[in-house]
PAZAPA-4460 file (N, C-alpha, C; in steps of 0.05 Angstrom, whole numbers, plus 32768, in hexadecimal, padded with zeros to 4 digits):
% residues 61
    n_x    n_y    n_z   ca_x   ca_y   ca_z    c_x    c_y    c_z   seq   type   mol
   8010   7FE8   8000   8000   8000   8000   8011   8019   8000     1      X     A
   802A   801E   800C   8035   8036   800D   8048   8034   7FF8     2      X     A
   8054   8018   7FEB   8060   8021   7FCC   8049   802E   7FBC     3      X     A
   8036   802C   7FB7   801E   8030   7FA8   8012   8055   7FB4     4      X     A
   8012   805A   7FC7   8017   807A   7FD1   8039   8088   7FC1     5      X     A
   8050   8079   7FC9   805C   8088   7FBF   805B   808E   7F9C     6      X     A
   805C   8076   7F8E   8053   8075   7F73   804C   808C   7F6D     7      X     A
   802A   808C   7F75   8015   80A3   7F76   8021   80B9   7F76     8      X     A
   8034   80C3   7F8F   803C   80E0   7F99   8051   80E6   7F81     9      X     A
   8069   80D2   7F77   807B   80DA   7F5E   806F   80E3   7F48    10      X     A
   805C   80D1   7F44   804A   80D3   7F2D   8041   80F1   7F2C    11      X     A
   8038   80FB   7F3F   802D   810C   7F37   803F   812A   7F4B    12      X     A
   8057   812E   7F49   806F   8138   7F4F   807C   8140   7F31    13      X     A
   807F   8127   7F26   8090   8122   7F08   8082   812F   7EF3    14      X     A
   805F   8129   7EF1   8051   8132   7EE0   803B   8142   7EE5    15      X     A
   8039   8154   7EF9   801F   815F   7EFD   802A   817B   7EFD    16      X     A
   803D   817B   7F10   804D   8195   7F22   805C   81A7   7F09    17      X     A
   8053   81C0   7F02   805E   81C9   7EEA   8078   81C5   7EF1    18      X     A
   808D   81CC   7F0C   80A9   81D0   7F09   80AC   81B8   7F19    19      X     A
   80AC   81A3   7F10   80B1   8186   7F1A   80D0   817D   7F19    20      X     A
   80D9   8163   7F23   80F5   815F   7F1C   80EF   8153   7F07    21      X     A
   80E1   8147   7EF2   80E5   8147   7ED7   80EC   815F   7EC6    22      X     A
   80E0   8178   7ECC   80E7   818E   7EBF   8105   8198   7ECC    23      X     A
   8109   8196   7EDD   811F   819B   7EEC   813D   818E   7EDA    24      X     A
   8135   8174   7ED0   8144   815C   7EC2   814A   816B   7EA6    25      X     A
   8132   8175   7E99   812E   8179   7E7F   8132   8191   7E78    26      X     A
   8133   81B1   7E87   813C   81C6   7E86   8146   81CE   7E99    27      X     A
   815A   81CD   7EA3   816D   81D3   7EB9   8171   81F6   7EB1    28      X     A
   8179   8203   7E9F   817B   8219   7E95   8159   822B   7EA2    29      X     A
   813E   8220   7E9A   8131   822E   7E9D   8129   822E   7EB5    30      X     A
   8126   821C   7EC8   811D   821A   7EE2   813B   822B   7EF8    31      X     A
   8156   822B   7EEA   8168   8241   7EED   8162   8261   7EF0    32      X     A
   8150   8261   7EDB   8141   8276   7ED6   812E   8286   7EED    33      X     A
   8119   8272   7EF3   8100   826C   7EFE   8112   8278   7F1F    34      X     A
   8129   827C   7F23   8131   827C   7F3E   8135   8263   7F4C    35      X     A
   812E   824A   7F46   8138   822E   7F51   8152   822E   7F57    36      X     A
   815E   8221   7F6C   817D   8215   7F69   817B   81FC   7F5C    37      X     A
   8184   81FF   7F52   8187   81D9   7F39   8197   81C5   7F4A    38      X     A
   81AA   81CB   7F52   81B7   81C3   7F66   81AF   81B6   7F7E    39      X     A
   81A3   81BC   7F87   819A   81BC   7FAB   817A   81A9   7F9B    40      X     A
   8173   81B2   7F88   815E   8191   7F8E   816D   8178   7F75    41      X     A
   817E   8185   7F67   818E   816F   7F68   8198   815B   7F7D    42      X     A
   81A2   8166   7F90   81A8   8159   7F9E   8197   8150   7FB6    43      X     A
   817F   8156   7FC1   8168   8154   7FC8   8161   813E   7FB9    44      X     A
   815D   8133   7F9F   8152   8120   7F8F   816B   810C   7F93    45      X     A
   817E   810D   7F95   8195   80FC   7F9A   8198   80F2   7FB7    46      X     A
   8194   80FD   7FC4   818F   80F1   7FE3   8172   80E9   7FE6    47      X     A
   8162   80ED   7FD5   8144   80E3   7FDA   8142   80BE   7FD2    48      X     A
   8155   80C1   7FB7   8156   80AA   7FAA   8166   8090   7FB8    49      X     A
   817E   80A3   7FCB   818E   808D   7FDF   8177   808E   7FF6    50      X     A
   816F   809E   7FFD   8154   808F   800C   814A   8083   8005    51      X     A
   813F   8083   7FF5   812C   8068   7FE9   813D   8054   7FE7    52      X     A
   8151   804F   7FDA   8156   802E   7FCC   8163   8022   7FEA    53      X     A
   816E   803C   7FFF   8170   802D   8021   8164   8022   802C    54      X     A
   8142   802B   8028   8132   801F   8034   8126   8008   8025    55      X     A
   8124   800C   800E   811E   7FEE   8000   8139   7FD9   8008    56      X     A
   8146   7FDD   8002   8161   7FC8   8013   8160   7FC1   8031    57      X     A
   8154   7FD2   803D   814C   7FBF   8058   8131   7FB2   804E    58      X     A
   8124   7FAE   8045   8109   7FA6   8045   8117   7F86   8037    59      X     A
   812A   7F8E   802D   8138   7F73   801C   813A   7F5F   8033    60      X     A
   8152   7F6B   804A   815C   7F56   8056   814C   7F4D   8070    61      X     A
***
């Protein structure tokens, strides 16, 4: 049930949210623009992602 919430919440993060980290991925220049640091949720999305595959690896063992 809560893989199936998170799903849901990316899903609609990636594709709903006009300045999403898909857009983030795909114009780095414009969301530069926009006043974003590119950077800082770069790296925000990079520590989100070692969260996740941490916690799926305990669920492993």
């Amino acid at each position: 049930m809560g893989a199936l919430v998170v799903i849901v919440l990316l899903r609609f993060i990636l594709y709903k949210i006009s300045i999403g980290i898909r857009a983030l991925g795909e114009h780095t220049k414009v969301i530069d623009t926009l006043g974003i640091n590119v950077y800082e949720v770069r790296f925000v999305c990079v520590v989100l992602s070692g969260v996740l595959a941490w916690q799926h690896s305990i669920l492993l063992i």
